[in-house]
C-alpha positions in Angstrom: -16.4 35.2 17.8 -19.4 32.6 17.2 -18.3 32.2 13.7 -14.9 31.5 14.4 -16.4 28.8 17.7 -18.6 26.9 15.4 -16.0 26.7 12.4 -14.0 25.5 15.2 -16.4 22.9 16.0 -17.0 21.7 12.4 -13.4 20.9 12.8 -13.3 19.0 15.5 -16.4 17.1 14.4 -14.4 16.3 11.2 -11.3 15.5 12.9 -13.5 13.1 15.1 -15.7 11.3 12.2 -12.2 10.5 10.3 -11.8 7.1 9.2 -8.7 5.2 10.3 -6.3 3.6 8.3 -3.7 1.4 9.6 -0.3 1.4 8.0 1.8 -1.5 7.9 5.4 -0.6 7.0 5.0 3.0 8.1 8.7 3.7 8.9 9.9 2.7 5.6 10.3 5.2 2.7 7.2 4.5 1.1 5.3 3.9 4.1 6.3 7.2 5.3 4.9 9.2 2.3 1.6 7.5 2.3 1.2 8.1 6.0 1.7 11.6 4.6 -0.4 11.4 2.0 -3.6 10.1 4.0 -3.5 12.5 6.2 -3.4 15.7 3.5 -6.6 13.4 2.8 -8.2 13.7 6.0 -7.8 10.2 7.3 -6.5 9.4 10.9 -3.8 6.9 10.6 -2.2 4.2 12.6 1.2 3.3 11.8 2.8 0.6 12.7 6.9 0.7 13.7 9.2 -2.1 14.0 11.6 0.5 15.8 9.9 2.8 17.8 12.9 4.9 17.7 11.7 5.7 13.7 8.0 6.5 14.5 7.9 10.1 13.5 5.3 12.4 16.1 2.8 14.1 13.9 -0.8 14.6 14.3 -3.3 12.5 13.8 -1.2 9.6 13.9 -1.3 7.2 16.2 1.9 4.5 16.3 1.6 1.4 17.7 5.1 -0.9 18.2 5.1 -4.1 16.2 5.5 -6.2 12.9 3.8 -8.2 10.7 5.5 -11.4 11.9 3.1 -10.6 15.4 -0.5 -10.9 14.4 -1.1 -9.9 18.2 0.4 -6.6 17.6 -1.0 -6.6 14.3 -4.6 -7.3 15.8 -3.6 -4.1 18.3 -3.0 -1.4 16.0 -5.9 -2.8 13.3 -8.6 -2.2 16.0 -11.4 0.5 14.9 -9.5 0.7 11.2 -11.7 1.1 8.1 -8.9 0.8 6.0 -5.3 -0.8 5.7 -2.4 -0.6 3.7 0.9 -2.9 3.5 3.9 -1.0 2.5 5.7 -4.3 3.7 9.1 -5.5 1.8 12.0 -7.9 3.0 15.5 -6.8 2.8 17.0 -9.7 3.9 17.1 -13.2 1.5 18.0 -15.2 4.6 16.8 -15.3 8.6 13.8 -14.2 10.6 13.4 -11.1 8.0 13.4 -13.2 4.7 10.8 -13.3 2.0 8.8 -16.0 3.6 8.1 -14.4 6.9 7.9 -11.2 5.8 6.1 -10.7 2.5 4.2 -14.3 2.6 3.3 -15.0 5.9 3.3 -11.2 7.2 0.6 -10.4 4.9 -0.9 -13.8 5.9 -0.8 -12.3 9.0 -1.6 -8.8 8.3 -5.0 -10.2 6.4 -6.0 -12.5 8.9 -6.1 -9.4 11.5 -7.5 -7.0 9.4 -10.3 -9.5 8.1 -11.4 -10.3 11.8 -11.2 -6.4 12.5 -13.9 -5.9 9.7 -11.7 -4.1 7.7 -13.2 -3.0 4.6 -10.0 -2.7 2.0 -6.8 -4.0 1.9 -4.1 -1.5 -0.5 -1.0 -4.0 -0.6 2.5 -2.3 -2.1 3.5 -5.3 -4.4 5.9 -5.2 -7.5 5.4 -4.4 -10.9 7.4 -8.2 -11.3 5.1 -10.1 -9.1 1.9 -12.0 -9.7 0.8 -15.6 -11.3 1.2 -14.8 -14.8 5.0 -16.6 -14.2 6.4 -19.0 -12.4 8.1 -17.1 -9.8 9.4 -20.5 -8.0 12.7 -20.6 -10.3 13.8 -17.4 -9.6 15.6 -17.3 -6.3 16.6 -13.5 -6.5 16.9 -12.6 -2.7 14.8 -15.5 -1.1 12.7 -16.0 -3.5 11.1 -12.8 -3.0 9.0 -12.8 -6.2 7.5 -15.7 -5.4 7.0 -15.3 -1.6 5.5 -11.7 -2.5 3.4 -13.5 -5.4 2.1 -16.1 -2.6 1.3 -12.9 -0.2 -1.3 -11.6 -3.3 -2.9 -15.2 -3.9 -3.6 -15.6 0.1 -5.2 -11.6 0.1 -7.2 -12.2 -3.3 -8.7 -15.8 -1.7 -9.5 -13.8 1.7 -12.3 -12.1 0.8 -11.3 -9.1 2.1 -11.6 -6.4 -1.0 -8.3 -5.4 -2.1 -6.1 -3.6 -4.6 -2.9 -4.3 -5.4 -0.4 -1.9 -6.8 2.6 -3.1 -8.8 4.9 -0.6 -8.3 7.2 -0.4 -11.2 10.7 0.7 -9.2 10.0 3.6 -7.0 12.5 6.9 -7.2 12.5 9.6 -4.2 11.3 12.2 -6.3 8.6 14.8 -6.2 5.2 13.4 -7.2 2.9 15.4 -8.8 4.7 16.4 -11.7 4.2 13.7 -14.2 1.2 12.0 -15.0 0.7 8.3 -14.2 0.0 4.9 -16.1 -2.6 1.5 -14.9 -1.5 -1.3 -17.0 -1.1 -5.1 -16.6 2.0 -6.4 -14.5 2.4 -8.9 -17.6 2.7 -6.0 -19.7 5.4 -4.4 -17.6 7.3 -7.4 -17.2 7.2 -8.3 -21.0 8.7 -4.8 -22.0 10.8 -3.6 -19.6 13.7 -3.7 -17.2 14.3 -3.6 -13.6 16.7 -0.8 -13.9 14.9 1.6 -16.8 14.3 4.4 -14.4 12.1 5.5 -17.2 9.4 3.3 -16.2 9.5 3.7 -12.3 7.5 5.5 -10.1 7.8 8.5 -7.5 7.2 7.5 -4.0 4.5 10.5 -3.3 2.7 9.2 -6.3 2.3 5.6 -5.6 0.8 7.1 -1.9 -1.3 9.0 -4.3 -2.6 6.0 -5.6 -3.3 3.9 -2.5 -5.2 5.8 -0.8 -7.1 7.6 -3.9 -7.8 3.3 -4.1 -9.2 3.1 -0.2 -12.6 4.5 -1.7 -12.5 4.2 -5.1 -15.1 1.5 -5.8 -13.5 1.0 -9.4 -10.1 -0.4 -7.7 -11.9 -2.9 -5.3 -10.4 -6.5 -6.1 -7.6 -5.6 -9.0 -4.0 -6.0 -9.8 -2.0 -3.8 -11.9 1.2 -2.0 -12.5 1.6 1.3 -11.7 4.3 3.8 -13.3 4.9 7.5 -13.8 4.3 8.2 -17.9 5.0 11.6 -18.7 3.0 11.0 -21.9 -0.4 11.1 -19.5 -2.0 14.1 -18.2 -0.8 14.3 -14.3 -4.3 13.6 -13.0 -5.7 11.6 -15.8 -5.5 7.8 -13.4 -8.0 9.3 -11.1 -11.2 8.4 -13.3 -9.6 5.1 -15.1 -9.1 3.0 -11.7 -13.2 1.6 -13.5 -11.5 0.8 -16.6 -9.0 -1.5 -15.4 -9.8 -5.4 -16.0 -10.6 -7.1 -12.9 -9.0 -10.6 -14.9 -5.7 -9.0 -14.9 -3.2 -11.2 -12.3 
């Protein structure tokens, strides 16, 4: 019986001294695995919901009602985080919900909070075709979205804050785990492939693999790079290259 009250204990001491991460676009598909995905890692989480009605009850999450346009509810839910990470994307080219207030001035928003909360790294979801090796300002694709998400990134790298940024290269609802996983350049990515060659996306379980395998991984702090599934790769392989990646790539 004392056994089984001090395992117990170590437990709760655990549960206690877990570090917090706060989850912007938590309700989203992708938000919602790496919610997931932090907590199979021992992290408390709080998750942010536009729509209450979508925060799912689970433990160890806490949800806080907001958006990234609301740096006061932003500054709410970021208090006593260690860690954050934007899963963030406009679906809207026009309106309230476009590009510009959404992935440009929400992530203005969400790094000026979590910068003044002493947060200690920013993971931001981006795009595998994002990021200043083009011009992104003559593509007006829904809002300008490149180039508004693009303008998010520069404001995050010129913060201070450390960061990673993960392009994801399309993400698939597919189980993760069962393919192994490719770091390259974004102007790699965007030099050899297309926006629908399923081939080169990504499962959603594995890019929330990869963000918060990045929270601690001294080797991601302050990079940007693609990320897709390559079944060429041993599964676990990206684990030990996240040092091998070069800090110059945009």
């Amino acid at each position: 019986m004392r056994t089984i009250v001090f395992g117990l204990a170590l437990l709760l001491s655990a549960a206690a001294a877990a570090e917090t991460v706060f989850v912007a676009g938590a309700t989203g598909r992708t938000g919602q695995a790496i919610v997931a995905r932090l907590r199979a890692d021992g992290y408390a989480v709080t998750a942010l919901a536009r729509d209450p009605a979508k925060a799912r009850p689970m433990p160890g999450v806490r949800w806080v009602t907001g958006n990234v346009r609301d740096i006061d509810s932003l500054r709410r839910g970021l208090a006593g985080a260690a860690y954050a990470i934007s899963a963030i994307g406009s679906v809207e080219g026009t309106g309230p919900n476009a590009p510009e207030f959404v992935d440009f001035a929400g992530t203005r928003n969400l790094v000026d909070a979590a910068r003044a909360a002493g947060v200690k790294h920013i993971v931001l979801i981006g795009s595998g075709r994002t990021g200043p090796h083009i011009d992104h300002s003559s593509r007006p694709t829904m809002g300008y979205v490149r180039y508004f998400k693009t303008k998010g990134e520069d404001y995050l790298k010129a913060s201070g804050v450390p960061y990673t940024i993960l392009g994801a290269a399309g993400l698939v609802e597919k189980l993760g785990g069962q393919t192994g996983i490719r770091l390259f350049s974004r102007a790699e990515y965007d030099a050899t492939t297309t926006s629908t060659d399923e081939m080169v996306a990504i499962a959603i379980p594995d890019i929330a693999a990869v963000a918060s395998a990045a929270l601690r991984d001294p080797g991601a702090r302050n990079k940007a790079f693609a990320v897709m599934n390559d079944p060429a790769r041993p599964i676990d392989a990206w684990r030990a290259e996240f040092a091998a990646l070069d800090p110059r790539w945009p």
